[in-house]
N, C-alpha and C positions, 0 to 999 in steps of 0.2 A: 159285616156284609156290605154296609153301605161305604165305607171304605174299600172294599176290596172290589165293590163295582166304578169305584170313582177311579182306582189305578188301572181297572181294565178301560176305562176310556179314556185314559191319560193314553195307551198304550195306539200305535198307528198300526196300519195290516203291516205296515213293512219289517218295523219292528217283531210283530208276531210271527210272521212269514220265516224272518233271517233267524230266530230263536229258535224253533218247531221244526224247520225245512221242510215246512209244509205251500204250495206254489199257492203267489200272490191269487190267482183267478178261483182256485180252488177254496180255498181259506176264505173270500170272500164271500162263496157260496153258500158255506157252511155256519157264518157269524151273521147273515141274513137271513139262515133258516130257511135255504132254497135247496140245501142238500141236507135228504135225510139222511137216515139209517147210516151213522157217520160210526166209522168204529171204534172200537176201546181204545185202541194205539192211537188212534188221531187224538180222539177229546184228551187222555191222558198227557199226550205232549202241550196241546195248548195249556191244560190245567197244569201241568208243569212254571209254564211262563207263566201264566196268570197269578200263581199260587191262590188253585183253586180245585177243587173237589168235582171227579169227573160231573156227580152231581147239580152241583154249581153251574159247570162248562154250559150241561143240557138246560139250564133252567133259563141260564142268559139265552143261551141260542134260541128255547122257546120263546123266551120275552122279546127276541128280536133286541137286543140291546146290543149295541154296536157303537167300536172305539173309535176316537174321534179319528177322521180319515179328514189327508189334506187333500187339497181341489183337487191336484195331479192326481194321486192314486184313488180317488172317487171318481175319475175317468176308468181308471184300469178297473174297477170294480165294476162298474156300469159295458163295461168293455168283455168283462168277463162272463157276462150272460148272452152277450153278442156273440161271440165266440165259441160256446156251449150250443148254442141253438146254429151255426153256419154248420157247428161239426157233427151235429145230429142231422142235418142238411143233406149233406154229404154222406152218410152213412144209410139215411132212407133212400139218395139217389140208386148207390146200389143194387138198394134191393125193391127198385120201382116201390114203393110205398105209399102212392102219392093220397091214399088216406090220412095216412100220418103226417105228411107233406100239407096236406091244407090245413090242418088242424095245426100244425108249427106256422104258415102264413097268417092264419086269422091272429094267432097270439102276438106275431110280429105285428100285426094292422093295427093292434087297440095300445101298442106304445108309441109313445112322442120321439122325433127326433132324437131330440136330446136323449131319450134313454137307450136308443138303438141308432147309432150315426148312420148304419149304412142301411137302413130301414129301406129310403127309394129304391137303391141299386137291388136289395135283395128279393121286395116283391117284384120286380121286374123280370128277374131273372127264374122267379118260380112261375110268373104267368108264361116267359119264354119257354121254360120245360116242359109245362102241359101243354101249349101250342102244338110244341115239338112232337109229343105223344099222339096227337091227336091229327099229327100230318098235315096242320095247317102252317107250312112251310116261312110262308110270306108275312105271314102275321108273327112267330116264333123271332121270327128276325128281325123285327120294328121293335121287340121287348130287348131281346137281349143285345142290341146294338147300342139302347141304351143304358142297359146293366152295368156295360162293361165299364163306365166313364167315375171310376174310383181311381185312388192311388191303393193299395195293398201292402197293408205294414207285416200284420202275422200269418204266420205259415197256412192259420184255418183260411184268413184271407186272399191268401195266394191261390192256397186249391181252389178256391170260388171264384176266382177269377180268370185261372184259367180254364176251368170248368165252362165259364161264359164263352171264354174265345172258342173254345173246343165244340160248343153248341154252335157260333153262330159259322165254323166251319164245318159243322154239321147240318143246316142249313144251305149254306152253299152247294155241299156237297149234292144235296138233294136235288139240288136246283142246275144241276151238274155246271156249276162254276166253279172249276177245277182249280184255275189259280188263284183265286178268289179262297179257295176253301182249303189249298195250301199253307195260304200267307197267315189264315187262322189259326192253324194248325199249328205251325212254326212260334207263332205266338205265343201259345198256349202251352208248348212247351219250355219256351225260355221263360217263363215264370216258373211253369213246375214239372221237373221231371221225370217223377219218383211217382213209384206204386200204380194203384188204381187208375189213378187223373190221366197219369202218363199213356197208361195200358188201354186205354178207350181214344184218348185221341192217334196210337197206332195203329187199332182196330179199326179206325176211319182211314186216317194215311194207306192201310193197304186195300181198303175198297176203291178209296180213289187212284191208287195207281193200278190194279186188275181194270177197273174201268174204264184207264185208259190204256191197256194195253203195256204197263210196265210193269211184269211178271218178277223182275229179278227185284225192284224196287219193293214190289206188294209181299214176295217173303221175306225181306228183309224188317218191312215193317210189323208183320202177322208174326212172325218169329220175337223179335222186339217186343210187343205187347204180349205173345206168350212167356216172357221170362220177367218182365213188371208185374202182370196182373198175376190175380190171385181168384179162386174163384170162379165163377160163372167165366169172367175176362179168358182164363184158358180156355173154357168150351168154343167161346165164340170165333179167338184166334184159330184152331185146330178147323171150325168151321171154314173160315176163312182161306184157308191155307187148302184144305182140299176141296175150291169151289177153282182153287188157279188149277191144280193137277190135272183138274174135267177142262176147264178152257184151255190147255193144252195138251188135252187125250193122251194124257199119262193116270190110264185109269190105275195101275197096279200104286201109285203114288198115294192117288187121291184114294183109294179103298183102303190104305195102311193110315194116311191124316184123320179119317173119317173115322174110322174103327178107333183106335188110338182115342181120340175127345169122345168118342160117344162111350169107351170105357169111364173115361176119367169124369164123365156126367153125371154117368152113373151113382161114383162115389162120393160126391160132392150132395153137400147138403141144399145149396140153394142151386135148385134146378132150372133157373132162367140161364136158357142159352142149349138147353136140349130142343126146343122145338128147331131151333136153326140148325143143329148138328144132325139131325132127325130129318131137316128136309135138305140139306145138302145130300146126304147119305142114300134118301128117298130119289131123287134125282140120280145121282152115279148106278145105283139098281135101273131106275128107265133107262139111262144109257148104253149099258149093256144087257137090255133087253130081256133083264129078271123083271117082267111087269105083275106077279101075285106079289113077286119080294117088296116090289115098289111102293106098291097100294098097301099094305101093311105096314110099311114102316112110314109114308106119309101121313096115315092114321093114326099113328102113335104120334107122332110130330104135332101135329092137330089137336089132338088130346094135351098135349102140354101146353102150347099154344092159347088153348080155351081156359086152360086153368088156370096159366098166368096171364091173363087177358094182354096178351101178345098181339093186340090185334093185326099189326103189319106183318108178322113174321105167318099168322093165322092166314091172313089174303091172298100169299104165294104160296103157300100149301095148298090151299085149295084149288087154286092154277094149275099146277102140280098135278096132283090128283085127278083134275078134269085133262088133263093132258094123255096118262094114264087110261082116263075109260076112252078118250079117243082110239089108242091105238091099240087097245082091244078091244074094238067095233062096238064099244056101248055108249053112241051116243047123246041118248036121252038120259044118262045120268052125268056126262058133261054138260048138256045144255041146261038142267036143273042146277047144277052150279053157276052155271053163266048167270042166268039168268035170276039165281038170289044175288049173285056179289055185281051184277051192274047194276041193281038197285041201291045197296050198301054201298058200294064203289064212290058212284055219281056224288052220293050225298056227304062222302069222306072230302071230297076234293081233292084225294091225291090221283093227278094228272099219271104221275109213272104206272101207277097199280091200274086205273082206269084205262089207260092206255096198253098196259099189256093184256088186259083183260079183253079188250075187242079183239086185239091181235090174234089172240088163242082162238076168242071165236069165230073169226076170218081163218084159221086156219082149219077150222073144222069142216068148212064149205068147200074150201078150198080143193082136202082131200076126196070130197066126194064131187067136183067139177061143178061145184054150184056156186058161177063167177059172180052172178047176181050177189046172191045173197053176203057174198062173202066180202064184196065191193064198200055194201052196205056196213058191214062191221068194220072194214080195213077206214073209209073214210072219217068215222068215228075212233078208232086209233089213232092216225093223223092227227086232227082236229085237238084230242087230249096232248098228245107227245110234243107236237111244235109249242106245246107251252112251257116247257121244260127245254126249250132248244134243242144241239147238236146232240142225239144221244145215240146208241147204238141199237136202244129201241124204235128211234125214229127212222134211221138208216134200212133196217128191217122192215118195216113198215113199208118205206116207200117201193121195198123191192119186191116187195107182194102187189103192190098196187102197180105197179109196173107189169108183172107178169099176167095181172089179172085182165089189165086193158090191152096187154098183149092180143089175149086170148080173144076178147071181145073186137079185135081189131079198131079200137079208139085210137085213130093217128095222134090228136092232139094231144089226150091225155099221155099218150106214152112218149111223148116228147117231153111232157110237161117235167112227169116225174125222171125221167131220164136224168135232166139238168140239174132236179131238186136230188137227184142219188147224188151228184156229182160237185152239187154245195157244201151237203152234210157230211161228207169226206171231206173237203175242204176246209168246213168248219172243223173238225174233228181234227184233225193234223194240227190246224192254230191250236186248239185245247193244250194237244200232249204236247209239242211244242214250249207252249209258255210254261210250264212245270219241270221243264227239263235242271 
C-alpha cells in the first residue's frame, strides 16, 4: 500500500487527466475531496491508472492525499474552484437567487488572493448586482466599473465579464444614457455571444431602442434574445415585443405576442418573467378598454411579482392597477395605492418609478379639474424625473404642467415650461441621434 501511494504521488493531475479523460478542473476536485458522491466509472478509471482498488481511490480521496502537482498545474487546480464558483454565479444569476449569491460571496471573502485571483473583481461585481436589485442605480455603477478591470482567459471568465459590461449598460440604461449603454452593450457582446449572457444583454438592446423610438431596431433585438435565451429570457422577450405592438396601436399584434409568452410562461418551470408578461398583457386589456379583464390579470401579475420578490416589475403593476381604478371612477382605491408606494417609492430612490408615480397621481386631479392639487403632484414628478435627464417621462411631465398653468393662467410658468418641452425634445433627438 505504501508503495502504491508513493506511485500515486509520483503521478501529476496531467498525467492522470490524459490516462482517465477525465478534465484537469474536475479531477482536481475530486483528488481534493471537494467533489463527492463521484461515481463508480469515474473512481474505476482513476483506479485503473493508479492500479488501485475503487476502495483504495475512496480511501485516498478521503485522506485528502494528493499527487505531487507542479506550480503551473497547482494554478489550474487552485483555478478550478474559481471557475466552479463564477459558474454557480452565473447559474443563481438566472434564477435571481441572491440567498445563495451571498452565501457563495461570504465563501469567496474568507479566501486569499492567491487561492481566488479574481476574488477583488468578483465581489465587486456581486455588490454591483444587488445594487442593481435594489435600484440603486449610481452606486451599482461605481462597483461594476470597477469589476470590469480583469483580462478574461476562460469561457466561465468571459460570461462574467461580459455579464459586468452588460450590467454597467444596464445602469446606463436606467440612467437613460442611451449611448453610454449601447457602447456597453456592444461590449458585452464581443466578449460573449452565445446563450443566456447574449439573450439578456438583447432584452436590454431592445428596451433601449423602443425607448428611443427605434421600433424596427427593438424587434430585431427582442426577436434576437427570443432565439439565444432559453427560459424565463423567452417570457421576457415576448414581453418586450408586445409592449412595441401597444406603442404603435397594433393591438391585434401585440394581443397575439402577449398571448403567445403568457402561454409559454405558463409551461416553463421557472416562472420569473410572468409577472412582466402579466402586466404588459394587463395593460393592452386597459387599452382597449376591457377594464374587469385589466384588473384581473394585473392581479395575477402582482401575485407573481410578490412571490418572486420582483420588486420593480411589482411597483408598475401597482401603477397599473391604480390607473385601472382611476378610470373606473374608484378613486379612493388608487389614491391608497399612491399613497403606500410614495412612501415605499421615496425610500427606494428610484427616480423613474418615483417620478411616474406622481405623474399618475397628477393625473388623477387632473381628471377631475383639480389643478391645484394636481400642480402639487406634477412638481414632485418634475423634481424626481430631471434627475434621470431627457426622458419621455419627463417630456410628459412637462406637458401636464404646461396644461395645468394653462389653465390656471400662469404666464410665466407657461412660458417657462413651454421652452423646457422644447429642450427635452431637443435633448431627446441628440439621444437617438448618437445610437444611430
Amino acid at each position: 500500500m505504501v508503495k502504491r501511494n508513493c506511485d500515486f504521488i509520483g503521478k501529476s493531475l496531467t498525467d492522470i487527466s490524459e490516462a482517465t479523460g477525465i478534465s484537469l478542473s474536475y479531477l482536481s476536485l475530486i483528488l481534493s475531496g471537494k467533489r463527492t458522491n463521484v461515481s463508480l466509472g469515474v473512481l474505476t478509471r482513476i483506479g485503473a491508472v493508479l492500479n488501485l482498488s475503487i476502495e483504495e481511490v475512496q480511501f485516498l480521496i478521503s485522506q485528502q492525499i494528493k499527487p505531487a502537482i507542479p506550480k503551473k498545474e497547482k494554478m489550474v487546480r487552485d483555478n478550478a474552484e474559481q471557475q466552479e464558483i463564477i459558474e454557480q454565479t452565473l447559474i443563481l444569476l438566472e434564477h435571481f437567487d441572491i440567498e445563495k449569491l451571498n452565501l457563495l460571496k461570504s465563501k469567496v471573502q474568507e479566501k486569499s488572493s492567491s487561492d481566488f485571483q479574481l476574488k477583488e473583481y468578483y465581489l465587486l461585481w456581486i455588490d454591483g448586482i444587488v445594487a442593481t436589485r435594489n435600484n440603486l442605480y449610481q452606486e451599482a455603477f461605481k462597483f461594476l466599473d470597477r469589476a470590469c478591470n480583469f483580462k478574461a482567459v476562460t469561457s466561465n471568465e468571459k460570461r462574467m465579464l461580459a455579464r459586468i459590461y452588460g450590467g454597467i449598460g444596464s445602469t446606463y440604461l436606467a440612467l437613460s444614457e442611451y449611448k453610454l449603454a449601447l457602447k456597453m452593450f456592444k461590449k458585452s457582446l464581443h466578449i460573449w455571444y452565445k446563450g443566456n449572457e447574449a439573450a439578456l444583454v438583447y432584452l436590454n438592446l431592445g428596451t433601449l431602442y423602443r425607448r428611443t423610438r427605434k421600433y424596427s431596431n427593438a424587434i430585431r433585438a427582442y426577436t434576437l434574445s427570443l432565439d439565444l435565451g432559453e427560459s424565463y429570457f423567452k417570457t421576457l422577450a415576448y414581453s418586450g415585443l408586445g409592449q412595441i405592438y401597444m406603442d404603435l396601436n397594433d393591438m391585434r399584434s401585440a394581443r397575439s405576442i402577449l398571448l403567445k409568452g403568457y402561454a409559454y410562461s405558463k409551461k416553463n418551470t421557472d416562472k420569473w418573467g410572468c409577472q412582466d408578461i402579466l402586466c404588459n398583457l394587463g395593460q393592452y386589456y386597459k387599452l382597449i378598454e376591457q377594464l374587469h379583464r385589466a384588473e384581473f390579470t394585473l392581479n395575477k401579475g402582482l401575485k407573481y411579482a410578490q412571490e418572486l420578490n420582483a420588486a420593480r416589475s411589482k411597483d408598475f403593476i401597482r401603477l397599473e392597477i391604480a390607473e385601472v381604478h382611476l378610470l373606473q371612477n374608484r378613486g379612493e382605491k388608487a389614491v391608497q395605492i399612491f399613497n403606500e408606494m410614495n412612501r415605499e417609492v421615496s425610500q427606494s430612490g428610484d427616480l423613474l418609478l418615483l417620478g411616474s408615480t406622481f405623474l399618475l397621481c397628477a393625473k388623477k386631479y387632473i381628471t377631475t379639474f383639480h389643478y391645484e392639487e394636481a400642480l402639487q403632484y406634477l412638481n414632485k414628478s418634475y423634481m424626481a424625473l430631471t434627475g434621470i435627464g431627457a426622458t419621455v417621462e419627463i417630456l410628459e411631465c412637462c406637458k401636464l404642467l404646461l396644461e395645468c398653468h394653462l389653465r390656471k393662467h400662469n404666464s410665466a410658468e407657461v412660458q417657462f415650461y413651454r421652452d423646457e418641452i422644447q429642450k427635452i425634445k431637443n435633448k431627446l433627438k441628440l439621444k437617438i441621434m448618437s445610437i444611430e
